[in-house]
OpenMM code with the backbone's topology and positions (N, CA, C; nanometers):
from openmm import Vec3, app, unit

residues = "UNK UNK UNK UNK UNK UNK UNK UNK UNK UNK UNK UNK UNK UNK UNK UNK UNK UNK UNK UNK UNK UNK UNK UNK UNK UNK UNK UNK UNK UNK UNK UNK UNK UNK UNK UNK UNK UNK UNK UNK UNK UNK UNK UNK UNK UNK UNK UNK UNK UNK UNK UNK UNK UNK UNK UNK UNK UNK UNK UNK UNK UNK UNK UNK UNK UNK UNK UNK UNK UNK UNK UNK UNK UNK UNK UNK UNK UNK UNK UNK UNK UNK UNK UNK UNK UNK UNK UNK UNK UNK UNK UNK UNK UNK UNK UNK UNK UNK UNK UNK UNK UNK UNK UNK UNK UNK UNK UNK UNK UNK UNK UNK UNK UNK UNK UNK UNK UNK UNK UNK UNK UNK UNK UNK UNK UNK UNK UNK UNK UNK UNK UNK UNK UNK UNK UNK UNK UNK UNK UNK UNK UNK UNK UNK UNK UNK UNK UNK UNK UNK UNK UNK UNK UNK UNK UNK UNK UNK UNK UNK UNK UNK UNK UNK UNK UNK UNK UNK UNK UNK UNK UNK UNK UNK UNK UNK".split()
positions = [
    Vec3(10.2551, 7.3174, 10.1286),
    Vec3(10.3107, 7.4148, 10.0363),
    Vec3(10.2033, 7.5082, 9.9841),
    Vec3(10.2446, 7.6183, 9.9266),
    Vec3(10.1585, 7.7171, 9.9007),
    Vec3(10.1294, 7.7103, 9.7236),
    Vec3(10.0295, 7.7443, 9.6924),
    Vec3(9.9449, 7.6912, 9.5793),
    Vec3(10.0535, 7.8208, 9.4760),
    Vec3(9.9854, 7.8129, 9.3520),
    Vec3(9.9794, 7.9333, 9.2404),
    Vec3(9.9355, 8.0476, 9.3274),
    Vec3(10.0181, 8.1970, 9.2996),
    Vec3(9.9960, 8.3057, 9.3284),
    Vec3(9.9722, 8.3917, 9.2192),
    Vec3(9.9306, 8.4934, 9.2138),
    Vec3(9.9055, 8.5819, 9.1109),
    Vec3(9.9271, 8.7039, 9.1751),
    Vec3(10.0460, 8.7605, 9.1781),
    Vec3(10.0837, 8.9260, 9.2426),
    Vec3(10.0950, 9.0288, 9.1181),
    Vec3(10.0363, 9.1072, 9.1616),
    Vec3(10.0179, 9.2511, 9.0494),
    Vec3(10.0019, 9.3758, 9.1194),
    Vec3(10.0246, 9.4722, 8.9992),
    Vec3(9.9879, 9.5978, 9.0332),
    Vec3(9.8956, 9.6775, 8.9772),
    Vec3(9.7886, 9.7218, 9.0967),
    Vec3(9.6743, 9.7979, 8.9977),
    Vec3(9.6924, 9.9602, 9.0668),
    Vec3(9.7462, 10.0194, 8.9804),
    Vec3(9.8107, 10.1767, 8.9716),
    Vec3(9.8780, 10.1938, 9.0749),
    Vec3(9.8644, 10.2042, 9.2546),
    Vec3(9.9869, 10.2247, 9.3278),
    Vec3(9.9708, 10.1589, 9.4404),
    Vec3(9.8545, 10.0408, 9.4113),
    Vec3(9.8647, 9.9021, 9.4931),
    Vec3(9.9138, 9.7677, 9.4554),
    Vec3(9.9274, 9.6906, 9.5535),
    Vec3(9.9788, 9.5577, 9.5240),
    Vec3(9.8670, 9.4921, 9.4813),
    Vec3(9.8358, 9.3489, 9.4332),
    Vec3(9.7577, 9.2675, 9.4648),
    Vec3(9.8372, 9.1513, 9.4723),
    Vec3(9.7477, 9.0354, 9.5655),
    Vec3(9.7957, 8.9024, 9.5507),
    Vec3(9.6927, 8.8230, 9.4951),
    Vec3(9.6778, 8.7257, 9.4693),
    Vec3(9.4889, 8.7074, 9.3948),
    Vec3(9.4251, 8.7731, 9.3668),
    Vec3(9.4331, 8.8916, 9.3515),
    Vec3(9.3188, 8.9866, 9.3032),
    Vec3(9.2832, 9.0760, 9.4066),
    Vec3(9.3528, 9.0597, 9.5514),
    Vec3(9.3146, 9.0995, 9.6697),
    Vec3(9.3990, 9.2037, 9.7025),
    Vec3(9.3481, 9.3219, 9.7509),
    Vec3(9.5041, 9.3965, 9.7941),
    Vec3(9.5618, 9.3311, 9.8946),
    Vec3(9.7317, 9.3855, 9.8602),
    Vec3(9.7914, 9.3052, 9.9532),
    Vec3(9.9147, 9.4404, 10.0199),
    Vec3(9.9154, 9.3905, 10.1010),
    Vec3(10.0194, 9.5275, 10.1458),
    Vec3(10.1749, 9.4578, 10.1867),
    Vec3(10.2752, 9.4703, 10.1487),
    Vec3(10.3758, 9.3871, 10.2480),
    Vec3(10.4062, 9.4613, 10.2743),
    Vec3(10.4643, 9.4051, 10.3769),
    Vec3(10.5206, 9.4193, 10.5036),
    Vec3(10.6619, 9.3200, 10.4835),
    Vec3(10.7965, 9.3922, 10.4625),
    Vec3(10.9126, 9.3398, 10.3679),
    Vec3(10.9974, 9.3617, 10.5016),
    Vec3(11.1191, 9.2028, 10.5143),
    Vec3(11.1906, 9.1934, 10.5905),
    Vec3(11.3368, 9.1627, 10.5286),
    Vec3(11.4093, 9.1849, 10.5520),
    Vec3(11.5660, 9.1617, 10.4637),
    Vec3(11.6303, 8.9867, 10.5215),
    Vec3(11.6163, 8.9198, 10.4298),
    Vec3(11.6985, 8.7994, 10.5244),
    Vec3(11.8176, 8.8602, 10.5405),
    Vec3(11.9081, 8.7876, 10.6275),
    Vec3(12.0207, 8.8558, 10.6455),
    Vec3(12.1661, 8.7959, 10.6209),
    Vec3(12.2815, 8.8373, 10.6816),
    Vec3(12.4205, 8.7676, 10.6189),
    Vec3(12.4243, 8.6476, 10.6711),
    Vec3(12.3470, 8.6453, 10.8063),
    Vec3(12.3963, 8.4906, 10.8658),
    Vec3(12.3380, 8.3481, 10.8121),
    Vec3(12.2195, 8.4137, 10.7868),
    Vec3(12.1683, 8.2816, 10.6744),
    Vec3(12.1812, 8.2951, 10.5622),
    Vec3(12.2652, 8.3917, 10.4993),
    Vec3(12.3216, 8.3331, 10.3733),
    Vec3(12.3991, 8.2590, 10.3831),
    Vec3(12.5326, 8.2586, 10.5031),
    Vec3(12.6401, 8.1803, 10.5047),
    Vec3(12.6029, 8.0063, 10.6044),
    Vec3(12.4638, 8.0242, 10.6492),
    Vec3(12.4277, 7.9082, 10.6877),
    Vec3(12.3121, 7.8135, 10.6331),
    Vec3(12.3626, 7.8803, 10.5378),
    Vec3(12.2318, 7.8748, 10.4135),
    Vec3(12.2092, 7.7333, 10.3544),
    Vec3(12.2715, 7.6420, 10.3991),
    Vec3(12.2498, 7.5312, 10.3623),
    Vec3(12.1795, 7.4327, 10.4947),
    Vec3(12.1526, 7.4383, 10.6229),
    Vec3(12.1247, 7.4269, 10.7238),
    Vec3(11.9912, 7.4582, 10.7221),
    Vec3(11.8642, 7.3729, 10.7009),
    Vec3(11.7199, 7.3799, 10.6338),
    Vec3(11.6876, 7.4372, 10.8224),
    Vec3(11.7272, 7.4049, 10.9097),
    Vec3(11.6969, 7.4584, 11.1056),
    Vec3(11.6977, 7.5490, 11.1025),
    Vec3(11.7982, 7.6072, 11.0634),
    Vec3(11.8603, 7.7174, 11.1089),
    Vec3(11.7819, 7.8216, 10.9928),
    Vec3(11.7396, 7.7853, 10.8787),
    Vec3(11.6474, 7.8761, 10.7935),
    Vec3(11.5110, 7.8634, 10.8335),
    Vec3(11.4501, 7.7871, 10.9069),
    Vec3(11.3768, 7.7809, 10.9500),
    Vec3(11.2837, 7.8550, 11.0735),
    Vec3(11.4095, 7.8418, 11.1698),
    Vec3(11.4606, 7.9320, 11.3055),
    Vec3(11.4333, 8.0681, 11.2300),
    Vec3(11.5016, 8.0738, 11.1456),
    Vec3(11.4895, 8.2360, 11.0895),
    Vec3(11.3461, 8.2952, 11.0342),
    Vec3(11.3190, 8.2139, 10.9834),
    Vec3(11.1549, 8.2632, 10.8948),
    Vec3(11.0833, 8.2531, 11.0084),
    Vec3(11.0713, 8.1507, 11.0856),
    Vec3(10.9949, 8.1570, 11.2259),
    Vec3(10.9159, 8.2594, 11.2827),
    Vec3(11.1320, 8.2835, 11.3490),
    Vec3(11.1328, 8.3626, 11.4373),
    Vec3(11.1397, 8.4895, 11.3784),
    Vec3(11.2142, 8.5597, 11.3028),
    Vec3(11.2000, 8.6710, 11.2996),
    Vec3(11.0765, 8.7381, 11.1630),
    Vec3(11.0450, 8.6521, 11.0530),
    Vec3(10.9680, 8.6776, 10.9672),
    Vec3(10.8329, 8.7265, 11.0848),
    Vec3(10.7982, 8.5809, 11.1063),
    Vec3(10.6688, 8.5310, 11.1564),
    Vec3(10.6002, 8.6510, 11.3053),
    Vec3(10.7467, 8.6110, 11.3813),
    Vec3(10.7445, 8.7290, 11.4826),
    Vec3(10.7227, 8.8675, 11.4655),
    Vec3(10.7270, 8.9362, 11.3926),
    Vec3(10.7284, 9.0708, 11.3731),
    Vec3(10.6425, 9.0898, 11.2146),
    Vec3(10.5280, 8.9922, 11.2172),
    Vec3(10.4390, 8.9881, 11.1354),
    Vec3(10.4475, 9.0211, 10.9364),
    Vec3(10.5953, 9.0024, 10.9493),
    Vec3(10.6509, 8.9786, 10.7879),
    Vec3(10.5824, 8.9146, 10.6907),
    Vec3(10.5141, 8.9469, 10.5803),
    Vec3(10.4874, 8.8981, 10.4842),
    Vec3(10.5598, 8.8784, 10.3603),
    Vec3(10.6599, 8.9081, 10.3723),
    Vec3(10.7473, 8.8680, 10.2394),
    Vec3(10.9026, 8.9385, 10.2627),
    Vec3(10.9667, 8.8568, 10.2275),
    Vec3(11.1208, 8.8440, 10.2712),
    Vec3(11.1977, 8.9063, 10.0935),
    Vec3(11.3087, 8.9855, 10.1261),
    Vec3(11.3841, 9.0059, 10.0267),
    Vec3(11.4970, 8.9544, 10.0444),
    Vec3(11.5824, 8.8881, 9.9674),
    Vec3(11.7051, 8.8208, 9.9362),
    Vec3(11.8481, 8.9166, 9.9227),
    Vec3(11.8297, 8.9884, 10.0413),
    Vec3(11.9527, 9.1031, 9.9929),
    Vec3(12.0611, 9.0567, 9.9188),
    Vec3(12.0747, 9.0970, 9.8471),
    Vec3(12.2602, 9.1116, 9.7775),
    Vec3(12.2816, 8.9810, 9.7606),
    Vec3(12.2310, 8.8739, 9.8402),
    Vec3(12.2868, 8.7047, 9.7926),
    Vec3(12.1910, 8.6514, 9.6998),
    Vec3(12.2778, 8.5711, 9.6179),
    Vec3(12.1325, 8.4382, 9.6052),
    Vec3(12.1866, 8.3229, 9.7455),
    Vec3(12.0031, 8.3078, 9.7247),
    Vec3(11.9839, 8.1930, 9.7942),
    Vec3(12.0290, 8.0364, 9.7371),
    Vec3(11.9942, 7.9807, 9.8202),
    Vec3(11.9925, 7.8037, 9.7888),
    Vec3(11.8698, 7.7869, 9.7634),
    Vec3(11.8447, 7.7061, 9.7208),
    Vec3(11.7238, 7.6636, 9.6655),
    Vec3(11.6191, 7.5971, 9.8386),
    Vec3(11.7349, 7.5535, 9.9172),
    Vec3(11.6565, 7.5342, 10.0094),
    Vec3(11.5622, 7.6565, 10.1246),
    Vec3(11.6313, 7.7574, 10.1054),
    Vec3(11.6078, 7.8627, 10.1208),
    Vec3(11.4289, 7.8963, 10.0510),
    Vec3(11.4537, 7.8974, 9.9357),
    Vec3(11.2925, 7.9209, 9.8838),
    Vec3(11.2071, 7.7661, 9.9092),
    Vec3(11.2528, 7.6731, 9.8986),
    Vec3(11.1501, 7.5392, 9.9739),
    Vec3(11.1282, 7.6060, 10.0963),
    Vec3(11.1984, 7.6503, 10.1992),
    Vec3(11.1343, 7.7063, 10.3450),
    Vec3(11.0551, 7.7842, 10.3103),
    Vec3(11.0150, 7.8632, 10.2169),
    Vec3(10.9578, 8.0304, 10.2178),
    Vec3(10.8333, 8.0098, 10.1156),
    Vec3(10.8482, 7.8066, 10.0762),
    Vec3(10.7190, 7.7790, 9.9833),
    Vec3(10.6555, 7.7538, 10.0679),
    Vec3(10.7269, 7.6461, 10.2222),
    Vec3(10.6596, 7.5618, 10.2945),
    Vec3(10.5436, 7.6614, 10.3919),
    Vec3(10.6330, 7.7663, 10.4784),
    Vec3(10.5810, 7.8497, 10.5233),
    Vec3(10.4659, 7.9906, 10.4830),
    Vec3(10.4850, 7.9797, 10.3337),
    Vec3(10.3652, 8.0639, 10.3141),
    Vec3(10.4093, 8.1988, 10.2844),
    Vec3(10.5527, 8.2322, 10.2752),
    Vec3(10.6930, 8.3734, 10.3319),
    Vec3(10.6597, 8.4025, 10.1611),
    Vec3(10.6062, 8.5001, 10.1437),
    Vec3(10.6317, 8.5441, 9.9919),
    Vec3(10.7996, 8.6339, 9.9802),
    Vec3(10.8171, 8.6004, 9.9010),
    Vec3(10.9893, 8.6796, 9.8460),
    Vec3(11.0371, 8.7108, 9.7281),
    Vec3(11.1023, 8.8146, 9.7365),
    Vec3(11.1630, 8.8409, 9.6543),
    Vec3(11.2649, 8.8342, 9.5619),
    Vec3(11.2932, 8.7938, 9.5101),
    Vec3(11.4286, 8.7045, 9.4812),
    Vec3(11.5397, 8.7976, 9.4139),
    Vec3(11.6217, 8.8385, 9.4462),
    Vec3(11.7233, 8.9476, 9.3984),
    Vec3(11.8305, 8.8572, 9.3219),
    Vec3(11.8851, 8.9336, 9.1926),
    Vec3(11.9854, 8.8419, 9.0834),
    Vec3(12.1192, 8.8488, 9.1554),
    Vec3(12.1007, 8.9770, 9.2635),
    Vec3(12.2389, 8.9744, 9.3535),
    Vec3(12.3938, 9.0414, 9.2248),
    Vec3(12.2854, 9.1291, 9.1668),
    Vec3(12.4097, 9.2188, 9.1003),
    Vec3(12.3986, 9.3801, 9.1653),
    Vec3(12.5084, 9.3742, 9.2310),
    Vec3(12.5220, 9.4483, 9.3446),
    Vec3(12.6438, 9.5358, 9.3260),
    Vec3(12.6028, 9.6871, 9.3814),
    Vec3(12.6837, 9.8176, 9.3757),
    Vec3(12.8334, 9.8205, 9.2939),
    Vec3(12.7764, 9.9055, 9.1950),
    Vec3(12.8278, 9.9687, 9.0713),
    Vec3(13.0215, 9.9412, 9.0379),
    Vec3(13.0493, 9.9985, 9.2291),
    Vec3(13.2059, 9.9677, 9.2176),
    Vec3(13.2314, 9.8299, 9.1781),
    Vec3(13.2591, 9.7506, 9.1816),
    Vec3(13.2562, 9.6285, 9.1457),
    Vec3(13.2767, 9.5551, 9.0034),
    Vec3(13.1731, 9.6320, 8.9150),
    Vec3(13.1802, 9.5905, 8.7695),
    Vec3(13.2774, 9.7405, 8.6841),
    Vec3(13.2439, 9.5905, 8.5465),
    Vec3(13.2809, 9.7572, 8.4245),
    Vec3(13.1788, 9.7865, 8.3528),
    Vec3(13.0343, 9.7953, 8.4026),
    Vec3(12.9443, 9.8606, 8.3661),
    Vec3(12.9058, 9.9588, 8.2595),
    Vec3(13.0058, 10.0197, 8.2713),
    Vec3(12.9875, 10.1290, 8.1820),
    Vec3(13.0851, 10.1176, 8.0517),
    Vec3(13.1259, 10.0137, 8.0245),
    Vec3(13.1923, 9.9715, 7.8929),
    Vec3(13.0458, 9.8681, 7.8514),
    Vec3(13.0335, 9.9067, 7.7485),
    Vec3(12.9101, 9.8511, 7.6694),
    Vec3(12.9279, 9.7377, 7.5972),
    Vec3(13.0413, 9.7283, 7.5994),
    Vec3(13.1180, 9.6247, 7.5441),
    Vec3(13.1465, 9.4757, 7.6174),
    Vec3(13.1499, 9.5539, 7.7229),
    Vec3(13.2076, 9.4676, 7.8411),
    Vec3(13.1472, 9.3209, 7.8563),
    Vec3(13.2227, 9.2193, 7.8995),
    Vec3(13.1584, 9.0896, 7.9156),
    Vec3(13.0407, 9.0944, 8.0356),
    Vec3(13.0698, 9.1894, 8.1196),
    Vec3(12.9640, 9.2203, 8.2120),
    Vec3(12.8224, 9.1877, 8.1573),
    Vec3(12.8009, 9.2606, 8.0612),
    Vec3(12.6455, 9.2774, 8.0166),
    Vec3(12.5950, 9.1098, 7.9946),
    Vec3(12.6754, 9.0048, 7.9114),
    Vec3(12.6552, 8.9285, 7.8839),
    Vec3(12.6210, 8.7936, 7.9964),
    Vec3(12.7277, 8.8558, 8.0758),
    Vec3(12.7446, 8.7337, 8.2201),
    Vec3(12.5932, 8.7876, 8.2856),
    Vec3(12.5565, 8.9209, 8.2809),
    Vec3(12.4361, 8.9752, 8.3567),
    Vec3(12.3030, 8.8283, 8.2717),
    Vec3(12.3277, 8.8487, 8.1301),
    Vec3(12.1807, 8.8051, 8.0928),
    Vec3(12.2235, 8.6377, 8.1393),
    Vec3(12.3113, 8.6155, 8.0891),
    Vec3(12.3089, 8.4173, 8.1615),
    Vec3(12.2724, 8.4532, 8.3050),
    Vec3(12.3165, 8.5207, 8.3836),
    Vec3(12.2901, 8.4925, 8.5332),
    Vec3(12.1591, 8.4598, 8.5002),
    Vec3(12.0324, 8.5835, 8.4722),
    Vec3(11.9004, 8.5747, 8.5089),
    Vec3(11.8669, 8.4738, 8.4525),
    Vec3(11.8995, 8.4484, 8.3280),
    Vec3(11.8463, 8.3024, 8.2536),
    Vec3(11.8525, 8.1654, 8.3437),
    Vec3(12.0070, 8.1843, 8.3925),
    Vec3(11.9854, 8.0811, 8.4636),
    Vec3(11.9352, 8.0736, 8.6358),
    Vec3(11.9054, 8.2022, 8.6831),
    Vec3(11.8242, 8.2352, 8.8295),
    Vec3(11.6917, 8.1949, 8.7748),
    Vec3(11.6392, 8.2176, 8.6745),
    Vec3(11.4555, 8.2433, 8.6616),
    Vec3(11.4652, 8.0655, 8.5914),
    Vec3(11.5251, 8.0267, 8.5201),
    Vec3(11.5498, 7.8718, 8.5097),
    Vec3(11.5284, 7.8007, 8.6471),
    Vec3(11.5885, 7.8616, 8.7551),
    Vec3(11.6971, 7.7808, 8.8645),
    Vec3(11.5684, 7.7674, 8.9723),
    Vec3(11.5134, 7.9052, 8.9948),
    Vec3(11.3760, 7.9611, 9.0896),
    Vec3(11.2740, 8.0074, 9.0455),
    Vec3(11.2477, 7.9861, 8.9295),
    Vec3(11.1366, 8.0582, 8.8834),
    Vec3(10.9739, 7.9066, 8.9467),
    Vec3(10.9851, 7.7932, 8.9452),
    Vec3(10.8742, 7.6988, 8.9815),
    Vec3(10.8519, 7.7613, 9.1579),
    Vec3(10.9149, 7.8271, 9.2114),
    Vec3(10.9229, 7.8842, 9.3533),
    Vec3(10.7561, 7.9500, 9.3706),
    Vec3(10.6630, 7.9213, 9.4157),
    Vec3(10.5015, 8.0006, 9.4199),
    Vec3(10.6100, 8.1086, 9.5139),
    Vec3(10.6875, 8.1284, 9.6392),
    Vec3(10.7152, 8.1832, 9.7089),
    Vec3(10.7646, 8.2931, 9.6280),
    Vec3(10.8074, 8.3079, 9.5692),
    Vec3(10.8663, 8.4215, 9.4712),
    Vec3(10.7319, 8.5319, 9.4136),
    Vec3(10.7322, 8.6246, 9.4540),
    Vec3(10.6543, 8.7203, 9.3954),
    Vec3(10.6979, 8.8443, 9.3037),
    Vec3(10.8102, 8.8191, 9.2958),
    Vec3(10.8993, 8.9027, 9.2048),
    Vec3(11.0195, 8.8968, 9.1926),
    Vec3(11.1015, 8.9713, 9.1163),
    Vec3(11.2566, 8.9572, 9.0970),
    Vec3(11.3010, 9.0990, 9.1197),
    Vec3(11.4081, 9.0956, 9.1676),
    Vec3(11.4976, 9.1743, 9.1902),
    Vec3(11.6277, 9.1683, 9.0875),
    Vec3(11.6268, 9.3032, 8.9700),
    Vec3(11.6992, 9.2428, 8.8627),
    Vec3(11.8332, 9.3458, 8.9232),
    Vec3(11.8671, 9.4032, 9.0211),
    Vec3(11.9366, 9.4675, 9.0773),
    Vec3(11.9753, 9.5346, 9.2151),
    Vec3(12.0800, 9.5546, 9.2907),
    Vec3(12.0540, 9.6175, 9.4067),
    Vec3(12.1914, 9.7316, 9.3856),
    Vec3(12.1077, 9.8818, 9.3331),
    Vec3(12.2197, 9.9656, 9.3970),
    Vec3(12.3139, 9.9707, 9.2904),
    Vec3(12.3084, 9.9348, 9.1682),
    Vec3(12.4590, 9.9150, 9.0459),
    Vec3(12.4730, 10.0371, 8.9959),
    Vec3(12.3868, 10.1673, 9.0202),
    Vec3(12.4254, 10.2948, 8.9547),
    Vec3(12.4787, 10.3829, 9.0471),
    Vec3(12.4350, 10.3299, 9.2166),
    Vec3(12.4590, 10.3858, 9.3313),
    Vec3(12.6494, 10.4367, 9.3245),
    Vec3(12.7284, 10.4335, 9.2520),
    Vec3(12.8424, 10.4724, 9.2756),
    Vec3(12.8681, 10.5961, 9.2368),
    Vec3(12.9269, 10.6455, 9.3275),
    Vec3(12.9605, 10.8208, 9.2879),
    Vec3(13.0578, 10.8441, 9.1655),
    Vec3(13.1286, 10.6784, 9.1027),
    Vec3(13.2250, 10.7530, 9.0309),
    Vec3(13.1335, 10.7393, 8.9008),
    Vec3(12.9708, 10.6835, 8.8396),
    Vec3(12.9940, 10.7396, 8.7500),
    Vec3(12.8182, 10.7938, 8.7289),
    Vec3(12.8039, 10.8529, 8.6444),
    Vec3(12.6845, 10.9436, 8.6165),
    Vec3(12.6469, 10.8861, 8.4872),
    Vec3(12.5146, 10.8124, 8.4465),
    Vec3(12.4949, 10.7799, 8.3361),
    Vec3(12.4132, 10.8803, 8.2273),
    Vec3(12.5161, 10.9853, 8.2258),
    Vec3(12.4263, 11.0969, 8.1748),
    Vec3(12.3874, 11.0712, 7.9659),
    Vec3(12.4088, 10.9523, 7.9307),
    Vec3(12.4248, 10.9764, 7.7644),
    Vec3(12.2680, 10.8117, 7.7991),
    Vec3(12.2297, 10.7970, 7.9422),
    Vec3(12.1007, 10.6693, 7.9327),
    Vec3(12.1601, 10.5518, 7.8987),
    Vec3(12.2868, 10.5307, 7.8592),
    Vec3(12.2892, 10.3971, 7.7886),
    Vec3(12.2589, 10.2741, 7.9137),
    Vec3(12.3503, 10.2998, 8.0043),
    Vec3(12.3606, 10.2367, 8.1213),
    Vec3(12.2006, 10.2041, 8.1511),
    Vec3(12.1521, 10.2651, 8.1555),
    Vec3(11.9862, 10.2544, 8.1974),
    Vec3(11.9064, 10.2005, 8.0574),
    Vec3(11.9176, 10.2213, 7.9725),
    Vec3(11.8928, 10.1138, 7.8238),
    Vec3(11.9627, 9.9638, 7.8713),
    Vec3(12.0505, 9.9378, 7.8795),
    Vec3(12.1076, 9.8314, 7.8702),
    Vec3(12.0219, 9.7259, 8.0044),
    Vec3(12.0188, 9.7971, 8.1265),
    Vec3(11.9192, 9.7470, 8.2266),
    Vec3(11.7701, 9.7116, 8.2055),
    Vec3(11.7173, 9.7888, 8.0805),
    Vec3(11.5885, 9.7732, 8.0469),
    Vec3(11.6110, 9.6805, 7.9711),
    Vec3(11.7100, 9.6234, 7.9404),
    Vec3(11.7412, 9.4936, 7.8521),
    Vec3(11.7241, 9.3658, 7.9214),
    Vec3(11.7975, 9.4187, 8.0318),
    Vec3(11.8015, 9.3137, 8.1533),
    Vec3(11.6138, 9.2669, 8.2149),
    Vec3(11.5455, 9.3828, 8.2123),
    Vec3(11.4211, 9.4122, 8.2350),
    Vec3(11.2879, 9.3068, 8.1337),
    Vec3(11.3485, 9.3416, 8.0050),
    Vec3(11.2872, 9.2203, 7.8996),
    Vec3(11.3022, 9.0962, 7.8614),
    Vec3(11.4320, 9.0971, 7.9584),
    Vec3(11.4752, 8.9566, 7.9233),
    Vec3(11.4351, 8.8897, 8.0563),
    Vec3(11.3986, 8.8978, 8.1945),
    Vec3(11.3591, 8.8642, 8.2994),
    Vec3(11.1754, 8.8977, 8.2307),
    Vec3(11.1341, 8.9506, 8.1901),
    Vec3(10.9750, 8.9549, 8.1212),
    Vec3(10.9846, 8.8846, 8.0378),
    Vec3(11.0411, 8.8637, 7.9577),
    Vec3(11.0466, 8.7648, 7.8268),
    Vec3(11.0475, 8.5907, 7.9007),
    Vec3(11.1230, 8.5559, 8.0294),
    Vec3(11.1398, 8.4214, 8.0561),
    Vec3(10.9996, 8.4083, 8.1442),
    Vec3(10.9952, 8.5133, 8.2317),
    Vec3(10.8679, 8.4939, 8.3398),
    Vec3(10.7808, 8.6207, 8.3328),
    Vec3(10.6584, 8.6205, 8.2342),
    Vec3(10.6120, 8.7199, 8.2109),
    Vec3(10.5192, 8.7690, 8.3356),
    Vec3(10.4370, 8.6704, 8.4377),
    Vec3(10.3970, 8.6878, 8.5429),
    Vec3(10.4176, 8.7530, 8.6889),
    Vec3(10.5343, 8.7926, 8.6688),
    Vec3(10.6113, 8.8605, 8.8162),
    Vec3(10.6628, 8.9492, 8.7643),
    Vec3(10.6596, 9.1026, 8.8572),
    Vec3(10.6778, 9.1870, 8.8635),
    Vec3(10.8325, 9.2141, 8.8643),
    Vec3(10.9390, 9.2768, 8.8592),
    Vec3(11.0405, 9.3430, 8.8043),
    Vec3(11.0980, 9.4367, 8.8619),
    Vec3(11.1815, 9.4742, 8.9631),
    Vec3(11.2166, 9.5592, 9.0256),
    Vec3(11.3656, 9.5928, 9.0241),
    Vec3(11.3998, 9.7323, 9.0078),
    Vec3(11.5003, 9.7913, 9.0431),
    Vec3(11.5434, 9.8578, 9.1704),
    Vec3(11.6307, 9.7926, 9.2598),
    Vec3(11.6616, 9.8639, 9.3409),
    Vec3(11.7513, 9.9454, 9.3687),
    Vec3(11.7154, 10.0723, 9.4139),
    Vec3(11.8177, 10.1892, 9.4130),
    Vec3(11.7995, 10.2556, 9.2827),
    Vec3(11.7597, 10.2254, 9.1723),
    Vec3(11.7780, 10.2939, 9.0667),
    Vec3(11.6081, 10.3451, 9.0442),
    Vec3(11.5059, 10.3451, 9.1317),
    Vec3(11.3776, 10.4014, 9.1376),
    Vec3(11.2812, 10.3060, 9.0013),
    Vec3(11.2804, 10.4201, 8.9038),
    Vec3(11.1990, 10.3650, 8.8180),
    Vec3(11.2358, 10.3838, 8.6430),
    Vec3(11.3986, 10.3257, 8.6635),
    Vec3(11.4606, 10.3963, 8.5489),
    Vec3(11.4125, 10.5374, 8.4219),
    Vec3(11.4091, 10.5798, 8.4979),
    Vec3(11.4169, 10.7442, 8.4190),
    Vec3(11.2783, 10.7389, 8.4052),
    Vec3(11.1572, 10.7290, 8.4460),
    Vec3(11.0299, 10.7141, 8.4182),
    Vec3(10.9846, 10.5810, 8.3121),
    Vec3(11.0428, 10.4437, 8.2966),
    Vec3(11.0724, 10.3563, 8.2463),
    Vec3(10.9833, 10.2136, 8.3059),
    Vec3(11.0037, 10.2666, 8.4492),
    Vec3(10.9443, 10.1283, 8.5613),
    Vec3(10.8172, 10.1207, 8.5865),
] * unit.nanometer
topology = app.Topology()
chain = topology.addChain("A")
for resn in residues:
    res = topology.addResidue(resn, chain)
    for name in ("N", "CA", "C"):
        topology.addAtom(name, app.Element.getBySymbol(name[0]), res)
């Protein structure tokens, strides 16, 4: 298994120990999410296609994983990303501030960074993929993007050591 990591950013590089690090980012994909309990067949995968095509760190598209999933990606050395898997905008009621949405958002991470956070394989979180990406709405009054920076402190507040990422939404309004 792979020891304590320390990943950071010094102005518009990575580091991993203190070392630059460059990844080189591969998407796991749908089939091992749905075979995702099958430790071979995740295996087969990091292998072959991480290993093969010289991948250094895997992102968790749109699913969570199983936990066995990040034991493969401790065993092998696969740094990843771990996404909360709150995914494109149509879907929720987002934009009611009110909404139970916001609330179910902060238990998820509490209980993802609870669930995976002892993972060394994890080099960051993914507190989103794509949730503003919908054409029907425009968050022109910021709240929507306040409320995510909520999401942002409260994933810093549990694991202050790993980095924080929004995907699709850049770097909330000059925020990230």
């Amino acid at each position: 298994r792979i020891g304590l990591r320390v990943f950071g950013i010094r102005g518009s590089e990575f580091t991993l120990n203190g070392v630059l690090y460059i990844p080189r980012i591969g998407f796991s994909g749908y089939n091992v999410d749905h075979g995702g309990w099958d430790i071979l067949r995740i295996m087969d995968y990091i292998n072959g296609r991480f290993h093969a095509y010289n991948y250094n760190l895997s992102r968790t598209h749109c699913w969570p994983r199983s936990r066995y999933y990040f034991m493969m990606t401790d065993q092998q050395g696969m740094g990843s990303v771990c996404e909360a898997a709150v995914t494109f905008g149509h879907r929720y009621h987002f934009e009611d501030y009110d909404s139970p949405f916001w609330g179910h958002f902060k238990t998820h991470v509490s209980r993802l960074v609870d669930q995976r956070g002892n993972h060394a394989s994890i080099l960051m979180w993914s507190a989103e993929n794509e949730l503003l990406q919908s054409s029907r709405y425009i968050d022109s009054d910021e709240k929507v993007h306040k409320r995510l920076w909520e999401i942002n402190d409260l994933f810093k507040s549990l694991d202050p050591c790993r980095v924080v990422m929004f995907e699709g939404e850049l770097d909330l309004r000059g925020r990230a």
